[in-house]
C-alpha positions as CSV (number, residue, x, y, z in Angstrom):
1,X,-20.1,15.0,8.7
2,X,-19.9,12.8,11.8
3,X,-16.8,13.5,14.8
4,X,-13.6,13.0,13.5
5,X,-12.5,9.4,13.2
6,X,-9.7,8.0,15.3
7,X,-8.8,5.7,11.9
8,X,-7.3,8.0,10.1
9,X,-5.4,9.1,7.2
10,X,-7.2,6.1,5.3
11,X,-4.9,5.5,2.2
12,X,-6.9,4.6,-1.2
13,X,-4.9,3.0,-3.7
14,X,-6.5,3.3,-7.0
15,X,-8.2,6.2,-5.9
16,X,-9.4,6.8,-9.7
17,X,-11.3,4.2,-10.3
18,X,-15.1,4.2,-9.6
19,X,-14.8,2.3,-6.2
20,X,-11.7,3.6,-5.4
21,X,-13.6,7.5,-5.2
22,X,-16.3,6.0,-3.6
23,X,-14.5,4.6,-1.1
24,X,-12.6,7.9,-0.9
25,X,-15.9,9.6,-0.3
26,X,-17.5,7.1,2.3
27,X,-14.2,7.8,3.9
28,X,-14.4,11.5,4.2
29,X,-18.3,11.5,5.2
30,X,-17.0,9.9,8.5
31,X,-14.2,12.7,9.2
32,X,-11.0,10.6,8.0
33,X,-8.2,12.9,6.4
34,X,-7.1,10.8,3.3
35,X,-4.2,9.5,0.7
36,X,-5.0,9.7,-2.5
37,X,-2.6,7.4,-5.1
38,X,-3.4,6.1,-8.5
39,X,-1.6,6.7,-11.8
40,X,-2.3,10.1,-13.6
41,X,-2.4,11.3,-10.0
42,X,-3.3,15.0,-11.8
43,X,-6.9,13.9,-12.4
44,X,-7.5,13.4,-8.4
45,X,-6.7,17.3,-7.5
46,X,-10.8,18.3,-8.4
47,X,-12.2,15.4,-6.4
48,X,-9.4,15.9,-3.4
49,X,-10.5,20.1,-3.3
50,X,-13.9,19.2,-3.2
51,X,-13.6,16.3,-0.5
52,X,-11.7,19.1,1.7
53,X,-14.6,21.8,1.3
54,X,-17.3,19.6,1.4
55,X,-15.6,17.8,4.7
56,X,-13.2,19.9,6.1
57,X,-10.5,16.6,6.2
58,X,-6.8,17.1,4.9
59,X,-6.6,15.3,1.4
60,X,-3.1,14.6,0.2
61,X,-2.9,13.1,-3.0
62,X,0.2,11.1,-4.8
63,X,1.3,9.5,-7.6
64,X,1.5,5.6,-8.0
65,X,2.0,2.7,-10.1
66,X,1.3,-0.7,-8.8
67,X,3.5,-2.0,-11.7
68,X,6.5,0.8,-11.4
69,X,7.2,1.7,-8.0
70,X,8.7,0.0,-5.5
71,X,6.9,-0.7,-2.3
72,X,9.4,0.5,0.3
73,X,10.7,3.3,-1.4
74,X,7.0,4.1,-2.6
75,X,5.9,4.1,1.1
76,X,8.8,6.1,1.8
77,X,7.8,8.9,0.4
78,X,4.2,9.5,1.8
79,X,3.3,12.0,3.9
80,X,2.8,10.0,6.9
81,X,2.2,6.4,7.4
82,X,-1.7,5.6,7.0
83,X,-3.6,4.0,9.6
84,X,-5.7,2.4,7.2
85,X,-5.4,1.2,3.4
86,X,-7.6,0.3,1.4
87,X,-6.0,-1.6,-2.1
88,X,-8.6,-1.7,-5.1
89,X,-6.2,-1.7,-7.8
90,X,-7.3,-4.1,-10.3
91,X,-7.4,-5.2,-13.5
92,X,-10.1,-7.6,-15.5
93,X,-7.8,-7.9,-19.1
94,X,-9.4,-10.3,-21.4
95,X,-8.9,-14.0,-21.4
96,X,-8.9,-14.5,-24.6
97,X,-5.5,-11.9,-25.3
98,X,-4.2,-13.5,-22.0
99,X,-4.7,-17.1,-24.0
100,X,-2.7,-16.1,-26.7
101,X,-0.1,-13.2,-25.1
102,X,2.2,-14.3,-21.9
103,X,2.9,-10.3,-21.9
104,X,-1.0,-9.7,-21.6
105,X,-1.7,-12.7,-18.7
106,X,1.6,-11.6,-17.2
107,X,-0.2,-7.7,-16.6
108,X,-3.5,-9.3,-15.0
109,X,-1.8,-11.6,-12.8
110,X,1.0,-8.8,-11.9
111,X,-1.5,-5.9,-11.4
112,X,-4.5,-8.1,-9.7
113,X,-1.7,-10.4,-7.1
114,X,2.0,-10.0,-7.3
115,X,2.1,-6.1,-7.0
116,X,-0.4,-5.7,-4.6
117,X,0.7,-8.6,-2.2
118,X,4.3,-7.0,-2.1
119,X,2.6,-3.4,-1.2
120,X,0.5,-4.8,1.2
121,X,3.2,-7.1,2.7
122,X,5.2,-3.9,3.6
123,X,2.3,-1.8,5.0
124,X,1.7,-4.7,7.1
125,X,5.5,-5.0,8.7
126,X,5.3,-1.5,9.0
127,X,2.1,-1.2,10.9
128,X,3.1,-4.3,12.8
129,X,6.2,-2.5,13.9
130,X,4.2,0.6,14.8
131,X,1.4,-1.4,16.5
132,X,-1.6,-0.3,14.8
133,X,-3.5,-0.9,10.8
134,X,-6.1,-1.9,9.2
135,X,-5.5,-3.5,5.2
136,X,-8.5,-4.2,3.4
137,X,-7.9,-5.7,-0.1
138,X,-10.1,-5.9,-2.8
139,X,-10.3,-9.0,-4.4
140,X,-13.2,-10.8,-6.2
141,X,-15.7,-13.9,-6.0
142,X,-13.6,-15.1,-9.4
143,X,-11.1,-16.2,-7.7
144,X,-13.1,-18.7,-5.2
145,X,-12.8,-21.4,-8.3
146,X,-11.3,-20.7,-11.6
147,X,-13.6,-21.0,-14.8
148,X,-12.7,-21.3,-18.2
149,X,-14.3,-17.7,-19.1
150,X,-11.7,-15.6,-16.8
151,X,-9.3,-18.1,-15.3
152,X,-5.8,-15.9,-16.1
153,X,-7.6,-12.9,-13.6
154,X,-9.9,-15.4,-11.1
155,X,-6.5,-17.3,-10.5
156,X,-4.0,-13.9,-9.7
157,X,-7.2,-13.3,-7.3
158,X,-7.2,-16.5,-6.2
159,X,-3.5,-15.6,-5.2
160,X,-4.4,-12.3,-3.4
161,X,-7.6,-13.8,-1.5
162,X,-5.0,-16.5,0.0
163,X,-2.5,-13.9,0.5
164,X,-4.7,-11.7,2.5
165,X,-5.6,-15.0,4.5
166,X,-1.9,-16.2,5.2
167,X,-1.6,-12.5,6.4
168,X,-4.5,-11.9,8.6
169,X,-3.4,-15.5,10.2
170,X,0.3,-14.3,10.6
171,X,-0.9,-10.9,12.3
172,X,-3.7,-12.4,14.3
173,X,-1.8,-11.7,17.5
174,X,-1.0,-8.2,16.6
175,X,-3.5,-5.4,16.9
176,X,-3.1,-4.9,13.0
177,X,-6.5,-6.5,10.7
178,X,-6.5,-7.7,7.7
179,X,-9.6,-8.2,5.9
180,X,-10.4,-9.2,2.3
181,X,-14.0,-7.7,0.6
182,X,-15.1,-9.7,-2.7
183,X,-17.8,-7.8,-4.0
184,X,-18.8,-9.8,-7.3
185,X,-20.1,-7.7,-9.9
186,X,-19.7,-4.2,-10.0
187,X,-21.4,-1.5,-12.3
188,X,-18.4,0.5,-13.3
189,X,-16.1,1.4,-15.9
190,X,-14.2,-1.6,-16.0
191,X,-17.8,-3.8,-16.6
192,X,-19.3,-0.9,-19.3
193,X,-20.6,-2.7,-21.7
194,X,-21.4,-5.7,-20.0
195,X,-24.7,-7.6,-19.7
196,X,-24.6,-7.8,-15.7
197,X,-27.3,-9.6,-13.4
198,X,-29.0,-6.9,-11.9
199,X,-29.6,-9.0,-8.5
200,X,-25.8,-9.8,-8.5
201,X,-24.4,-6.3,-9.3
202,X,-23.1,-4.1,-6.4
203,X,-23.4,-0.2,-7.1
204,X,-19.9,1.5,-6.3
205,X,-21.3,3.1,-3.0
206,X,-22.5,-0.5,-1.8
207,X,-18.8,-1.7,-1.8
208,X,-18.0,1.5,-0.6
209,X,-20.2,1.1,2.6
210,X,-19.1,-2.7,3.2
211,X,-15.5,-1.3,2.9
212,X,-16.4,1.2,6.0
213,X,-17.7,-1.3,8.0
214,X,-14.7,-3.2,7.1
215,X,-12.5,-0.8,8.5
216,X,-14.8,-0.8,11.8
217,X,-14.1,-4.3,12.2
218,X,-15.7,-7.4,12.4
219,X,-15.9,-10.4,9.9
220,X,-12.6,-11.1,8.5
221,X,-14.3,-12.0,4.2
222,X,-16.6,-9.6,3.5
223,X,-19.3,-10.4,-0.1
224,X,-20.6,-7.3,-0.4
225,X,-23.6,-9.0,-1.9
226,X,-24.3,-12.1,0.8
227,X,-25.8,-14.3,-1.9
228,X,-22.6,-14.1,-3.5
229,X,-21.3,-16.5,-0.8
230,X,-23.7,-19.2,-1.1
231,X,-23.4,-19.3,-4.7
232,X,-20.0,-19.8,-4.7
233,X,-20.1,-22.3,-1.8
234,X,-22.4,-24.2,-4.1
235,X,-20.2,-23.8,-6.9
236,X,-17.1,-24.9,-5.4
237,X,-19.4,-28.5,-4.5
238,X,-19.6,-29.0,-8.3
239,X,-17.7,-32.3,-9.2
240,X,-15.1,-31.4,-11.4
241,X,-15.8,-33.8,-14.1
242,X,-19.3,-31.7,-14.2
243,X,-17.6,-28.4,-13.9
244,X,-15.8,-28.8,-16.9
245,X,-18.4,-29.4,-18.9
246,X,-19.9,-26.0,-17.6
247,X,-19.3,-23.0,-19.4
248,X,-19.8,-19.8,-17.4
């Protein structure tokens, strides 16, 4: 373990899912005390002990539901304000139920944009007031154009990726950061069963090392896989009357 950080607690929400403990563990390795929220908040407490032995770092860990709790009052009731926070909360769905099911499009777009954007929105105010934060948000290369195969989930991160830009622009004068990652593909739970590009697909720890250096500072978009932004410069020059015709 390296000197303590000076960024710390570092607040992971969605600390259950595959990036969200990797993130958590990245985290720790440099000596910052962490938050731990996600639903089912009971299956954290084994990872959370072993992060404090393995570390020596204060792990607090609390219960939260991006679609249930209200952000102020949610924020409210945390140990301490978080210096950092880190939002992968996510959720792919399935285009085709989305197609057919308002309810089911109404979830993605909810759980991938609205929710988060509020959460984020109030951690921001709050750090601004305080005079210090970093917010990195998790969002995704699908949103950088919408394609018929996922449209319902690239367009809610469409919505986050310009949210965390209106943001960072609005706090540009502040000593709080804002900084959106995209990593692409991802070889986790949520893509099991998938057939992924093996030269497109980031590994959990990959993000969770671009989300370190994220935290550091520097670049404001972060692909965790650099191609990732030339193809989708050169996808967003496709003429649309060609585009349409594509299906990917």
């Amino acid at each position: 373990m390296t000197d303590k950080t000076t960024l710390s607690p570092v607040l992971v929400l969605g600390a259950t899912s595959d990036i969200g403990m990797a993130v958590a563990h990245r985290c720790a390795e440099s000596g910052a005390d962490l938050i731990l929220a996600a639903r089912a908040s009971e299956r954290l407490e084994g990872d959370a002990q072993d992060l404090r032995l393995r570390h020596r770092i204060a792990v607090d860990v609390v219960e939260f539901d991006i679609l249930a709790d209200v952000p102020g009052a949610w924020i409210d009731r945390l140990p301490r304000l978080p210096e950092a926070v880190v939002c992968v909360v996510g959720l792919l769905g399935d285009q085709a139920a989305s197609t057919r099911d308002g309810a089911a499009a109404e979830r993605v777009m909810t759980t991938n944009y609205v929710a988060p954007a509020l959460l984020l929105g109030e951690f921001a105010n709050r750090m601004e007031a305080r005079g210090s934060g970093v917010i990195v948000g998790v969002s995704s290369v699908a949103g950088d154009r919408g394609r018929a195969s996922n449209y319902v989930y690239g367009g809610a991160k469409a919505g986050f990726t310009a949210f965390l830009s209106g943001l960072r622009a609005r706090l540009s004068r502040t000593p709080v950061r804002v900084v959106t990652l995209k990593p692409g593909f991802v070889a986790t739970k949520m893509t099991a069963g998938m057939t992924l590009p093996p030269l497109l697909t980031a590994q959990p720890r990959e993000v969770a090392e671009a989300t370190w250096k994220a935290l550091q500072g520097g670049r404001d978009v972060i692909y965790v896989r650099p191609v990732w932004r030339l193809i989708m410069s050169i996808i967003a020059m496709v003429p649309e009357p060609i585009f349409k015709k594509m299906r990917f």
